[in-house]
N, C-alpha and C positions, 0 to 999 in steps of 0.2 A: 363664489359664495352662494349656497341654495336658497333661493326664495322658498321659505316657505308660507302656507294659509295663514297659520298662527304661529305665536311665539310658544304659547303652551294649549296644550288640549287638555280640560280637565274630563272624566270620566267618574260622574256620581255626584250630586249635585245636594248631598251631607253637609254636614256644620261645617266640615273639612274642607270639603271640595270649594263650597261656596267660599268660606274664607278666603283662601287661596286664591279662588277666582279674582273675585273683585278686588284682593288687595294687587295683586299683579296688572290687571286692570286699569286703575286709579295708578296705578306709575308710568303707564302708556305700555303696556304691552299690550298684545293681538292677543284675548284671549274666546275660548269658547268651551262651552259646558255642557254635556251629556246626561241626562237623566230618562230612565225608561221608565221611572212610576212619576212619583210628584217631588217638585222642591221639595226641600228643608230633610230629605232622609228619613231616616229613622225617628230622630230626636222630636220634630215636627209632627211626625204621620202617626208613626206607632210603636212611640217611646215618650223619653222625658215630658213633651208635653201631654198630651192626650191623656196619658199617668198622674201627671200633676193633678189636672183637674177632676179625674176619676177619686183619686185621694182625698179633696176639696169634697167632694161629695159625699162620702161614706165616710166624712168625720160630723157630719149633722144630729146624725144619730142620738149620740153621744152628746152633742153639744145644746139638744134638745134636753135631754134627760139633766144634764146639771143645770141649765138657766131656774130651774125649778126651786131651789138652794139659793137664788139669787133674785126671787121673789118672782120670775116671771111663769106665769099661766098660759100653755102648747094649749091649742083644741086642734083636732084634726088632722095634724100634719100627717099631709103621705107622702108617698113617695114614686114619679113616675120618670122609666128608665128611658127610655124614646125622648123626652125630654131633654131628659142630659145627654144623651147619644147628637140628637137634630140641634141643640146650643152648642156642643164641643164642634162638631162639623162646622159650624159658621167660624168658630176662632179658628181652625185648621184652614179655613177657607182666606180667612185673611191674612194669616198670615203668609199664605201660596203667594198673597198681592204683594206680600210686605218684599218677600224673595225675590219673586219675578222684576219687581221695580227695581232692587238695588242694583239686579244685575243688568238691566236696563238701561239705567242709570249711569253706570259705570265701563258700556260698550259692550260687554260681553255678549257672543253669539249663542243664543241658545237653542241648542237641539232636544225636543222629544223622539227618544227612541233609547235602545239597547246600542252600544257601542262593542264595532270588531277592530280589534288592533290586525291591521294586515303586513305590518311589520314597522319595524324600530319608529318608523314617522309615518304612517299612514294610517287614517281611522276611519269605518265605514259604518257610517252612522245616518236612518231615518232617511234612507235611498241616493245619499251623499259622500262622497268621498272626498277627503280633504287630509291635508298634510300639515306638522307640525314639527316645531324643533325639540318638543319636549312635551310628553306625555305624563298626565298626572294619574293615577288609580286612588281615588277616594269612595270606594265603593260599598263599604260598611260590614255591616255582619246581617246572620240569617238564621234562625229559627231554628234549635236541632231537633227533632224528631228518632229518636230509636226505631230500627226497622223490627217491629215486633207485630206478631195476629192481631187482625183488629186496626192496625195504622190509620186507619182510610178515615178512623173516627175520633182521632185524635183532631182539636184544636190548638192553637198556638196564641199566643199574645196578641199577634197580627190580627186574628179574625174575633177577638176578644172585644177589640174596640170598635167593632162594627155589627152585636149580637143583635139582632131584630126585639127578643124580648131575655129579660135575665132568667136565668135556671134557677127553681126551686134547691137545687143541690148540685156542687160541682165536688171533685177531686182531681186537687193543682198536684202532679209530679213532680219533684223538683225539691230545692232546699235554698236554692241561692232568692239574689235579691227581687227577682222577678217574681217567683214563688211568693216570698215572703208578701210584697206590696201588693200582689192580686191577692192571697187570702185575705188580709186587709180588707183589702177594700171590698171584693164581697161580703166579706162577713160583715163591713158594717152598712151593707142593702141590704141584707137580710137574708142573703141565701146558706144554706145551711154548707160549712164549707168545709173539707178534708185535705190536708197535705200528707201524702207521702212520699219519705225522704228516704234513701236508699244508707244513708249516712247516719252517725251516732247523734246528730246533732244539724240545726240549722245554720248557714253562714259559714263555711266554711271560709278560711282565710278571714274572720273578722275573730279580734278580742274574745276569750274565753267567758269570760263576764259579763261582756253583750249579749254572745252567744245562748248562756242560759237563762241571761234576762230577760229574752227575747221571747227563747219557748213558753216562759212561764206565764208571761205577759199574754202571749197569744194564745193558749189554753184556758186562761181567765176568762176569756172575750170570749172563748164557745168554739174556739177552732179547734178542730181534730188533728192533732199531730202523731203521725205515725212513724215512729225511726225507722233503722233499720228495716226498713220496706220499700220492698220494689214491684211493679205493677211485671206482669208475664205473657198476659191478654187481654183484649176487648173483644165485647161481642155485643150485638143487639140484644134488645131485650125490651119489647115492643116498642114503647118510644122512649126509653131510656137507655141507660148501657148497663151490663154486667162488666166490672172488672176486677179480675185472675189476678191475686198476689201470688207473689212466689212460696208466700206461706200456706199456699193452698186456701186462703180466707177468700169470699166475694163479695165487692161492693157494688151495690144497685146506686145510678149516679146518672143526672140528666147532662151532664158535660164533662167532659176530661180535658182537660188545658196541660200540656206537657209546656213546663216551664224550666228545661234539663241544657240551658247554655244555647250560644249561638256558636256559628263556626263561620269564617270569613268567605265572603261573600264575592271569592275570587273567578266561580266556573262560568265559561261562554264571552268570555271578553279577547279569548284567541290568546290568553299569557301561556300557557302550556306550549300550544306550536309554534309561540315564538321562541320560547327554551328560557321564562322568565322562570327563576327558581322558586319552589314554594314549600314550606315545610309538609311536614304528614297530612297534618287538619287543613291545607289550603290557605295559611295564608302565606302574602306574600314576602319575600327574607329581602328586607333594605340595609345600609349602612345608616351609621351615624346622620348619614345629610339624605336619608330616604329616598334612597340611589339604590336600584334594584341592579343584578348583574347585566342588567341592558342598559349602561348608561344614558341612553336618552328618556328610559323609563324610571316614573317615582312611584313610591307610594303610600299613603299615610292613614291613620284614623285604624277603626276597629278590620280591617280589611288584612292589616300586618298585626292583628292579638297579640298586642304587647299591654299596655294601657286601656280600656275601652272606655270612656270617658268622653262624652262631648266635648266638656271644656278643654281635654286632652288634644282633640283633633283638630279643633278651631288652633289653638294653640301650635302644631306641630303646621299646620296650614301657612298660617303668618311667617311662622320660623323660615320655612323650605323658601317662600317667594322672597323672604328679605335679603338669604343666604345668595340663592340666583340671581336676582336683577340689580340687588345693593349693595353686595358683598359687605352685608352686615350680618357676618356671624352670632347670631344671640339663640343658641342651640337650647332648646325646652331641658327646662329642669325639671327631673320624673322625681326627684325627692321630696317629700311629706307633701303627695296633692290631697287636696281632704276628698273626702267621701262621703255621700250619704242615703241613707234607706230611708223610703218611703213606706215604710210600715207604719202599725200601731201600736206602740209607740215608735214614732220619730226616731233613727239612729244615725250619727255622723262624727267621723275619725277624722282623724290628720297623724301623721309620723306611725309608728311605731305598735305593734301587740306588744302586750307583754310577753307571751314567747317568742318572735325576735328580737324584741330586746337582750334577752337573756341568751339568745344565740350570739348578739353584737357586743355586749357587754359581758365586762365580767363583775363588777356589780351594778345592779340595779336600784332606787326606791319609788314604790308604789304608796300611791296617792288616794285613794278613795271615799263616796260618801255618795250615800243615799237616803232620798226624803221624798217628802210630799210636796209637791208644787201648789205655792198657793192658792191657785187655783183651784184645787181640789180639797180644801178644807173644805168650800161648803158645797164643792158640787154633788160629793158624797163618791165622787169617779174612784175605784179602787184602781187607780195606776202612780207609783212612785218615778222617781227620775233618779237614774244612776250615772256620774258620772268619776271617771280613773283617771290621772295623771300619772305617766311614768319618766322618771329622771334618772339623768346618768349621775352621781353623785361626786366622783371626782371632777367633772365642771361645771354641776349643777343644773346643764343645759336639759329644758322639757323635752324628751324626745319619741313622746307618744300621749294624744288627748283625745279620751273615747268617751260617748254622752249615748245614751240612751233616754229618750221623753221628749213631753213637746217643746217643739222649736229648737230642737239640738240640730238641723240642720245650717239654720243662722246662725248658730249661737259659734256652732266651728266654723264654719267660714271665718269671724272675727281673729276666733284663735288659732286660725293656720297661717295668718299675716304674722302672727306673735312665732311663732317657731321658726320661720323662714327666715325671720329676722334675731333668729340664736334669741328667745328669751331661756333667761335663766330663770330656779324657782325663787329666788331670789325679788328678780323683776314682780313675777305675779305676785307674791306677797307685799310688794310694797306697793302694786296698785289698786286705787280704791273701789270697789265697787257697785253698782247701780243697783240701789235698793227700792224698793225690796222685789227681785228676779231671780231667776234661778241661775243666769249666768255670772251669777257674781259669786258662785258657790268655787268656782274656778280661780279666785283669787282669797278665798277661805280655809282652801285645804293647808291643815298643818299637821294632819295626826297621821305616823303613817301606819296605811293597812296593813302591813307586810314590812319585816325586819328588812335593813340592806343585805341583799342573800347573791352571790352567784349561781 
């Protein structure tokens, strides 16, 4: 029997990786973990969180302007961006402790550096060489860039959360959700903000009705939406940039943030010369139990672009170490995980669009209703909340809940336990609920928007 270093090597030290780590870990394996930037990934550094509270800030705005309506008197407030930059750094900073401890905690060996697979069990990592019975790939995703004139002057998300001072004017590329939550939240510091979308429409793959609720919503607030447009070039343009639509139009712009998708974060880790398989876009192709064609190699999280979801990877993380050391099969279920955008307004799904439904069914009924949140009776804020319920009608079962406004992110979470758990409309109707909130508008709906139609 081969002695090996570890039982498992993780590589990427992600929601995923970490997960996996530690819980393997904490059952008594040998384990050790690989990171060449900082714990917690993406999600931690320059994602979910760092976003979060980015978003927490450029809803003040706004929340200045309605206290007015509810008798309170602003003098003064401003607004300084190093501030929020130097206080996010300190919670990024503790949370590296919160990481670094559990894995501490829990035995785990931790290496800084880039990790080389030198084959099926061998990994050369931070001037070390060390062997293991099982190799994890939790490595995440990375920033896509179009190789177009002018590249050099493109920014990314990544160097977003580390600007020295904010831009008088940017234009975000892009359509998807990163798009969407940086014009946000620029626009509500105050920089003059433009997206262009190369698409008919923002969000592709979300609800049609989100979709235009969205644009409209964010055109209200002062944001430039540009469809069907796509950028062709950059150039300098003394300390600003010129950029080249395809339309032959130019925009004068002190920052360009290409927010056009990530691609998996598979190159330099040695999986090509070992002959691990990887689709077109690089990531990498697993089975069902994230078992790559190298059996002693796995891999999980946004790195195999299937799901890209933190809570997905943490999840698929647990599953793999329970499956290997416990032979407790309890394989992730990818059916109705909720969703949500950090825009302005708020948007968050569980199950189903209405056009896959109607691909899945063959009939459907549609649920709908839009209002004013009480909230904004006196704040005078022109934003309504829309939210759609779609049911299969032969067994009644909800099999799609889409919200658009605030706190539709909490508000689906609650109601993605309720689908996971087969509520029928039935159920919601006969539950009571919590007034007066806008989540109770969800156990309201009785009229329906749309005939039962195939």
């Amino acid at each position: 029997m081969i002695d090996y270093d570890y039982d498992l090597f993780v590589v990427g030290a992600g929601s995923g990786g970490v997960r996996a780590a530690n819980t393997a870990a904490n059952r008594g394996a040998r384990v050790a973990i690989a990171e060449v930037r900082d714990l917690g990934g993406t999600c931690v550094n320059l994602g979910c969180v760092p976003k979060k509270l980015l978003v927490y800030a450029s809803q003040f705005k706004d929340d200045f302007a309605a206290a007015t309506g509810y008798g309170w008197t602003l003098n003064n407030a401003a607004f300084d961006w190093p501030s929020l930059i130097a206080n996010k750094n300190r919670e990024i900073e503790r949370l590296h402790a919160v990481y670094q401890s559990h894995l501490q905690q829990s035995r785990v060996t931790i290496f800084n550096g880039k990790a080389q697979l030198l084959d099926a069990h061998t990994i050369a990592v931070a001037g070390t060489q060390c062997t293991a019975k099982r190799i994890l790939i939790a490595t995440g995703g990375w920033p896509f860039v179009p190789d177009i004139p002018g590249k050099q002057h493109i920014a990314t998300s990544n160097e977003l959360f580390s600007l020295k001072k904010l831009p008088k004017r940017i234009v975000i590329v892009g359509g998807g959700y990163i798009a969407v939550e940086f014009a946000s939240i620029l626009n509500g510091l105050g920089v003059d903000t433009t997206v262009c979308q190369r698409a008919e429409k923002l969000l592709e793959g979300f609800d049609e009705d989100i979709r235009d609720f969205l644009g409209a919503a964010m055109a209200r607030q002062g944001v430039k939406i540009l469809l069907n447009s796509d950028v062709h070039a950059i150039a300098e343009d003394g300390d600003a940039f010129a950029v080249s639509l395809l339309d032959g139009n130019v925009m004068t712009t002190d920052l360009v943030l290409y927010a056009t998708g990530r691609t998996p974060n598979s190159a330099g880790f040695g999986l090509e010369e070992l002959g691990v398989a990887l689709d077109t876009n690089g990531a990498i192709i697993v089975n069902g139990d994230y078992q790559t064609n190298l059996p002693s190699v796995y891999a999980l999280g946004d790195v195999t672009d299937r799901i890209n979801l933190t809570p997905v990877a943490i999840a698929e993380g647990e599953a793999l170490v329970n499956s290997l050391y416990f032979k407790d099969a309890r394989p992730v279920d990818y059916n109705n995980i909720p969703t949500a955008v950090f825009s302005q307004p708020n948007i968050a799904s569980v199950g189903l669009t209405e056009a896959q439904a109607r691909q899945k069914y063959s009939d459907i009924a549609i649920y709908k209703t839009e209002f004013t949140p009480i909230k904004n009776t006196l704040s005078g804020k022109d934003e309504n909340t829309l939210m759609k319920m779609i049911v299969e009608p032969v067994t009644d079962r909800v099999v799609g809940l889409h919200m658009i406004g605030a706190d539709a992110p909490e508000i689906i979470q609650g109601m993605a336990i309720a689908l996971r758990a087969g509520a029928t409309k039935a159920i919601f109707d006969s539950t009571i609920g919590v007034h007066p909130t806008s989540a109770e508008e969800f156990v309201n709906l009785r009229t329906l928007a749309d005939p039962i139609s195939g």
